[in-house]
C-alpha positions as a Python dict, from the first residue, in 0.01 Angstrom:
ca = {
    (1, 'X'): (0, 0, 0),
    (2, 'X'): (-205, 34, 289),
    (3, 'X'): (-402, 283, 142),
    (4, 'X'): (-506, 109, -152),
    (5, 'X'): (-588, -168, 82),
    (6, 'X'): (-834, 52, 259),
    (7, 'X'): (-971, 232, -50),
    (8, 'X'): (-1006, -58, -238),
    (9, 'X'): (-1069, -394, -18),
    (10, 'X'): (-1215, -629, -235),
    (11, 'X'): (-942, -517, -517),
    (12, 'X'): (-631, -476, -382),
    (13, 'X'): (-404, -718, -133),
    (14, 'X'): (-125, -563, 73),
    (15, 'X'): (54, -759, 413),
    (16, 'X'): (391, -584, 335),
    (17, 'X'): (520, -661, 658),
    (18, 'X'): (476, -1080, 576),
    (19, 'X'): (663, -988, 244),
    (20, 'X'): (985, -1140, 372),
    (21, 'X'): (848, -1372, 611),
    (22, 'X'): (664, -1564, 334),
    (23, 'X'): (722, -1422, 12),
    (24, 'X'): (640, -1710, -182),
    (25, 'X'): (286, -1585, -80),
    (26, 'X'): (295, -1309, -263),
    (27, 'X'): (444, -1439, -545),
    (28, 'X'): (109, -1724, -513),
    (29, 'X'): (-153, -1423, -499),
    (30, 'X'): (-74, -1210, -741),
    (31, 'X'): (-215, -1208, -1119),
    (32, 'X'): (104, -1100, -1271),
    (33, 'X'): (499, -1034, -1134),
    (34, 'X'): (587, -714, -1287),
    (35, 'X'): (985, -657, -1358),
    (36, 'X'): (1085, -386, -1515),
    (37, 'X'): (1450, -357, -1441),
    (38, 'X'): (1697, -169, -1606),
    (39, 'X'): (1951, -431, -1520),
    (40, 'X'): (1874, -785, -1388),
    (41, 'X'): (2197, -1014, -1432),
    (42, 'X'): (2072, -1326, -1344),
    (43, 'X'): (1728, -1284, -1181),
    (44, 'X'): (1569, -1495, -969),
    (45, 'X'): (1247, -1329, -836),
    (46, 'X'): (1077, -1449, -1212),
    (47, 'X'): (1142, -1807, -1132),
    (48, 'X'): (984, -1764, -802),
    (49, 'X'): (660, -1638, -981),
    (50, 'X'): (701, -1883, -1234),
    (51, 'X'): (656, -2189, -934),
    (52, 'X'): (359, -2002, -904),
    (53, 'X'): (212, -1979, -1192),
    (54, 'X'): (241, -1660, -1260),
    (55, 'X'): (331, -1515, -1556),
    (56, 'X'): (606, -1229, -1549),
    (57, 'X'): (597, -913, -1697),
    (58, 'X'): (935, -786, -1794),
    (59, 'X'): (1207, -581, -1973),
    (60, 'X'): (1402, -752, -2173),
    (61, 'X'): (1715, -730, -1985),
    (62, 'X'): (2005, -987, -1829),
    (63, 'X'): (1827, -1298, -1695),
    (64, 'X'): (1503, -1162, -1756),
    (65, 'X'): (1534, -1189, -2134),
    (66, 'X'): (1656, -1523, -2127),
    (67, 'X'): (1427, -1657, -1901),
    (68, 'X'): (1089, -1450, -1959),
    (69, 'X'): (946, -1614, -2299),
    (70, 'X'): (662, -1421, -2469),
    (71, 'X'): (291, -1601, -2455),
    (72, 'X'): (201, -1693, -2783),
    (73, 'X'): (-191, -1741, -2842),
    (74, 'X'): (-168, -1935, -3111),
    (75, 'X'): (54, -2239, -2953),
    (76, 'X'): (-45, -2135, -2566),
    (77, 'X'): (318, -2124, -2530),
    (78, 'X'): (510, -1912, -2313),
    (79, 'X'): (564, -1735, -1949),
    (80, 'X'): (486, -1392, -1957),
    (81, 'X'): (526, -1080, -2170),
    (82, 'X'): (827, -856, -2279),
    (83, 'X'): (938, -530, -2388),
    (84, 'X'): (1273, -367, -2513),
    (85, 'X'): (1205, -14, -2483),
    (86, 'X'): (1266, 108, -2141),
    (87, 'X'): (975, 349, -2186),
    (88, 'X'): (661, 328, -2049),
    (89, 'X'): (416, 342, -2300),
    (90, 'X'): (617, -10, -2402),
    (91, 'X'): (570, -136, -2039),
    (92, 'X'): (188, -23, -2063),
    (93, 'X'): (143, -208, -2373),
    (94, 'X'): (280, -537, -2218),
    (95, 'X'): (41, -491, -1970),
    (96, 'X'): (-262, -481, -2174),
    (97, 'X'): (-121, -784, -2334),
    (98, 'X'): (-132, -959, -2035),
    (99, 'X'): (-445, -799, -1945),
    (100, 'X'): (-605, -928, -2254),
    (101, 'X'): (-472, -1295, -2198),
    (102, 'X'): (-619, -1260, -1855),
    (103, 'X'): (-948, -1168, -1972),
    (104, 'X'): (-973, -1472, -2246),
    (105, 'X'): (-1064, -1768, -2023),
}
C-alpha cells in the first residue's frame, strides 16, 4: 500500500497503520467496500460501509447475500453489487457495474 501511495498520490489513499485505530475512516473514504469472501456467516464489515455510504461489492455468500442488495437503475434502489461465481471475471464484472454507476452522476 505504501507504494501505490507514493506512485500514485493524488489516486490512491493508504494510513494502514490508523486502520484499526479508526476504521470507520476508511470505511468513510473509500468509493466502494469490496468483499469477496468465500464464506462470510454473518458479516459485519458491509454494514460498517453501509453507515458510510458506501456501497459494497460482494459475493453472494452468508450475510453478505442477505444483506448486500443489487443497485437497480431503474428504481435507484439498492446497496451495492453481487456475484455468485467465485471467479474473477464475475468479480470484475461487478466492478464495472459499480464503476459505471459511479461514473453516471
Amino acid at each position: 500500500m505504501w507504494s501505490l501511495r507514493a506512485k500514485y498520490p493524488h489516486c490512491f489513499w493508504a494510513a494502514p497503520e490508523e486502520f484499526f485505530t479508526d476504521g470507520s475512516l476508511v470505511n468513510r473514504g473509500t468509493d466502494f467496500g469490496l468483499m469477496p469472501s468465500v464464506f462470510e456467516p454473518g458479516g459485519i464489515v458491509q454494514h460498517e460501509f453501509f453507515v458510510g455510504g458506501t456501497p459494497v461489492i460482494a459475493f453472494k455468500t452468508g450475510g453478505l447475500k442477505d444483506s448486500v442488495i443489487e443497485f437497480l437503475w431503474d428504481s435507484e434502489q439498492g446497496c451495492g453489487y453481487t456475484f455468485e461465481s467465485h471467479k474473477a471475471g464475475d468479480f470484475i464484472f461487478a466492478i464495472e457495474r459499480a464503476i459505471g454507476t459511479f461514473k453516471n452522476k
